[in-house]
C-alpha positions in Angstrom: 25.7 0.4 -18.7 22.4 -0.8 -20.6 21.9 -4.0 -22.2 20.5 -2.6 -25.1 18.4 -5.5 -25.6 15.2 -5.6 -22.8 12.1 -4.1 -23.1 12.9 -1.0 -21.6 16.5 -0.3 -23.8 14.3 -1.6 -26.7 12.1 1.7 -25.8 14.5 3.7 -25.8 14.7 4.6 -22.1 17.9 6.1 -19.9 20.1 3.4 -19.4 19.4 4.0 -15.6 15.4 2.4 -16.7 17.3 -0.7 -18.3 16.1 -3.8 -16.8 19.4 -5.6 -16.8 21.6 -2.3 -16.1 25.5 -2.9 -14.9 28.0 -0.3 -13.4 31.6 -0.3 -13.5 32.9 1.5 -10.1 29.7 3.2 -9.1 29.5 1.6 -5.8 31.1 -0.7 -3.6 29.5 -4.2 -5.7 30.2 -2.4 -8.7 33.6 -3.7 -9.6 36.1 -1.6 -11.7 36.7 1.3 -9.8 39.6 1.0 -7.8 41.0 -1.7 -10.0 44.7 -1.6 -11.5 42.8 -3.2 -15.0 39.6 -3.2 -15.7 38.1 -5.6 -19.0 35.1 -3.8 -20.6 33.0 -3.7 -23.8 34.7 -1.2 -26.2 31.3 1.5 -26.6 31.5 2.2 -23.3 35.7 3.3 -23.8 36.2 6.7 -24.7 39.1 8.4 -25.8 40.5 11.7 -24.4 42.9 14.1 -26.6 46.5 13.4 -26.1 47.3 16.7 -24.5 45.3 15.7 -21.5 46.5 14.6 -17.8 45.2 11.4 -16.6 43.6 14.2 -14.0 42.0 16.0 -16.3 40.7 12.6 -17.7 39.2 12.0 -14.1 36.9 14.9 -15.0 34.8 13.7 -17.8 32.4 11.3 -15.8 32.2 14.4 -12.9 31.6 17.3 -16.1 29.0 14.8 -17.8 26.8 15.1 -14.9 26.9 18.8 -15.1 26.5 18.7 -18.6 23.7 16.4 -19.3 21.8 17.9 -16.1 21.5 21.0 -18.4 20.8 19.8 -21.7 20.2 16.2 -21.3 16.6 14.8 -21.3 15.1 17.4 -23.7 16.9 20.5 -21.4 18.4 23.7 -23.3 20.2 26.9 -22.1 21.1 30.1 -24.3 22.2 33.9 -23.7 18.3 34.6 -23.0 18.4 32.6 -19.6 19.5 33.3 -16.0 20.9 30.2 -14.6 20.1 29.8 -11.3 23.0 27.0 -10.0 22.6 25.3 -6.4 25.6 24.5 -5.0 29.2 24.7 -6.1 30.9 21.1 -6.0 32.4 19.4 -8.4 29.1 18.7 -10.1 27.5 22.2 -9.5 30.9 24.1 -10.8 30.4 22.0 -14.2 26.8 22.9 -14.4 27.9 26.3 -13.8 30.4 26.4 -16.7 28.0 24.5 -18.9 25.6 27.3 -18.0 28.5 29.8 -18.8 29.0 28.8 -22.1 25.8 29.7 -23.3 25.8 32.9 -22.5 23.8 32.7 -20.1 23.9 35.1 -16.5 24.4 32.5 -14.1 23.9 32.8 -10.5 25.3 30.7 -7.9 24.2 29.1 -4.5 27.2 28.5 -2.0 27.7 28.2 1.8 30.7 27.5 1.6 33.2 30.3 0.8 35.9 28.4 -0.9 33.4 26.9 -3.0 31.9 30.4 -3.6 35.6 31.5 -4.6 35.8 28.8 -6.7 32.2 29.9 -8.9 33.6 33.6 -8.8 36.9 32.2 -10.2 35.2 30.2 -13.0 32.8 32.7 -14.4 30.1 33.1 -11.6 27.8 36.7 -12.5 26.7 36.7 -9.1 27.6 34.3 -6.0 25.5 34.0 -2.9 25.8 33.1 0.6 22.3 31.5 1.5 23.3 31.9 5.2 23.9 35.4 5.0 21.4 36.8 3.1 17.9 36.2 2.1 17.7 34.2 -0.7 14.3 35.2 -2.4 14.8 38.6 -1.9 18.5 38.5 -3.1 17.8 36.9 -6.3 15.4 38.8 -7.1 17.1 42.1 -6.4 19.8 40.5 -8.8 17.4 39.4 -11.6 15.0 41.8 -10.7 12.1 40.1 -10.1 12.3 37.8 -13.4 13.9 35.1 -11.0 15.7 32.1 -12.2 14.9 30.6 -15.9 16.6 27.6 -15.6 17.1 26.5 -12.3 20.0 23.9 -11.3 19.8 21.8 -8.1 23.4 20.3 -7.9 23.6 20.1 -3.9 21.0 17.5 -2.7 20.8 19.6 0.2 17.4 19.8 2.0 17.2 23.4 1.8 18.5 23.7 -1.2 15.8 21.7 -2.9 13.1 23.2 -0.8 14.0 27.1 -2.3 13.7 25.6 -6.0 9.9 26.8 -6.1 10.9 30.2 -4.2 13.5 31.3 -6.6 12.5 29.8 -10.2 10.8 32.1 -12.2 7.3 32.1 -14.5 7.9 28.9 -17.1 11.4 28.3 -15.7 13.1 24.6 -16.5 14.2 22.7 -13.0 16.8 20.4 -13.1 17.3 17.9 -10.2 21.1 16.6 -10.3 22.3 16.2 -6.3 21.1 13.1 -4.8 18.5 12.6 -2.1 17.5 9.7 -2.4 16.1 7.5 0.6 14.6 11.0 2.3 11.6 12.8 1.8 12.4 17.0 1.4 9.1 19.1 2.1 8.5 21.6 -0.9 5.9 23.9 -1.9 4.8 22.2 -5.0 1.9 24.3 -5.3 3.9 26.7 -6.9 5.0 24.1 -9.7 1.2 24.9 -11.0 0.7 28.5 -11.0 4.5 29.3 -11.9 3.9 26.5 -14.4 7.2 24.8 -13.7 9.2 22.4 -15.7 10.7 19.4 -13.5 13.3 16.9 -14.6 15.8 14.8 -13.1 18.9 13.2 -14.6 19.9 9.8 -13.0 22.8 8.6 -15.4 23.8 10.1 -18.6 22.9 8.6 -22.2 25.5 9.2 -25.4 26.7 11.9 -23.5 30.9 11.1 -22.9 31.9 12.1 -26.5 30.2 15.6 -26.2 31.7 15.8 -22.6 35.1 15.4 -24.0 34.8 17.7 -27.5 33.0 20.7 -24.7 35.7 20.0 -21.9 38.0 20.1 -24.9 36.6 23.4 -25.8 36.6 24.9 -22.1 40.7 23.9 -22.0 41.1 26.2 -25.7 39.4 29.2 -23.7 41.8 28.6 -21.1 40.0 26.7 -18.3 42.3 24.7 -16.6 40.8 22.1 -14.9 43.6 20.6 -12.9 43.4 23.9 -10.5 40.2 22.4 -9.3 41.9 19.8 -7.7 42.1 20.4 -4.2 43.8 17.2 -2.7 46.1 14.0 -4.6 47.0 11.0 -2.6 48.6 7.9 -3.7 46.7 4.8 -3.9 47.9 3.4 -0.4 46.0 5.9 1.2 42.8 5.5 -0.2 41.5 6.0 3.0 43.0 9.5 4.4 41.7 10.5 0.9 37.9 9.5 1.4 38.0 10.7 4.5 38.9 14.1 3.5 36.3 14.1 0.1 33.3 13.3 2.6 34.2 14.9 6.0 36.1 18.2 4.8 34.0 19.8 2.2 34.6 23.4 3.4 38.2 22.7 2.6 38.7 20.2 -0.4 37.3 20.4 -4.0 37.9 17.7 -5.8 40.3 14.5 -4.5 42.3 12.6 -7.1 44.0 9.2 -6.1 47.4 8.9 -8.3 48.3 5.4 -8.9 52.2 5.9 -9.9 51.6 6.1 -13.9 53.2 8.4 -16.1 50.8 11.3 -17.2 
């Protein structure tokens, strides 16, 4: 949450730059998270569409990631593009569908086979197993030989980040979404030059929750149903079991929802 108001806001910056930035819930000194109320300025409250679940609510901050990883910060996709998509988590399946939506052919990254169920469930062209396969080649059998023309890293896997500059194509648009921070990933960079890559990242979103919303909104009239994406719900008093699983079982769960005994 930007202050609006220093230097860096006053430039117009992500509010992720803003010299004075707060979070609500983001991590374990950022209160508001697991909090029966929580007191906040009303432009950072959005309002979903009556017909939704609190569940499907639970999505929007999870989708915007997705979402602006793709088309914030200057980024575009249309039906021209093959959308090269790195990992299938919750984050990865909204860049996917984001991706989708445009028309675009996407391809999907997945060791995991649920997860690759999941893609091919929700509109994956092609799904591969990196483990299985040869990546390089298998791409470009599938796109043959164009390779990826915008190129999704939604994993923060090591391996994952290191084939971005093996499987993006001449001119192709790289966007960094899975976190990996604090470690150092070794890449062939050299490539970014004579394939004349485009690299951005996308640490926080900016005016993006209202679009989330109206294209979640969208996705539900074509008939995507969010709420089969969760995996997992436990009650608030075990908070812990439910953690446990969302970091420790990913082969297994999807997304984990906490329910907190409200009416939906």
């Amino acid at each position: 949450m930007a202050c609006g108001v220093c230097r860096n806001c006053k430039d117009g910056l992500m509010p992720s730059a803003c010299l004075n930035m707060r979070e609500a819930g983001f991590r374990p000194d950022s209160p508001g998270g697991m909090g029966e109320y929580m007191v906040i300025e009303e432009q950072y409250v959005h309002k979903v569409p009556d017909n939704w679940t609190y569940a499907d609510a639970a999505w929007v901050e999870t989708f915007s990631i997705g979402y602006f990883g793709i088309w914030g910060n200057g980024g575009y996709i249309d039906a021209s593009d093959i959308a090269i998509i790195m990992g299938c988590g919750p984050v990865g399946v909204s860049a996917m569908m984001t991706a989708k939506m445009s028309g675009a052919k996407v391809i999907v990254v997945e060791p995991f086979e649920k997860r690759r169920a999941v893609a091919e469930k929700y509109g994956a062209d092609y799904v591969i197993d990196p483990t299985a396969v040869d990546l390089v080649k298998e791409v470009e059998r599938i796109t043959d030989g164009r390779m990826g023309t915008v190129v999704v890293e939604a994993s923060g896997n090591n391996n994952a980040i290191a084939s971005l500059f093996d499987v993006a194509g001449h001119s192709a648009r790289v966007r960094l979404i899975g976190h990996s921070i604090g470690r150092k990933v070794p890449v062939e960079i050299g490539k970014t030059i004579w394939r004349t890559l485009s690299i951005s990242g996308s640490g926080g979103t900016k005016n993006f929750a209202q679009r989330t919303i109206r294209f979640m909104s969208a996705l539900k009239e074509k008939g995507v149903d969010f709420g089969t994406l969760n995996t997992h719900y436990y009650p608030f008093g075990q908070i812990h079991e439910a953690f446990d699983v969302a970091c420790k079982l990913k082969a297994d769960a999807f997304k984990v929802m906490l329910t907190f005994g409200v009416e939906e």
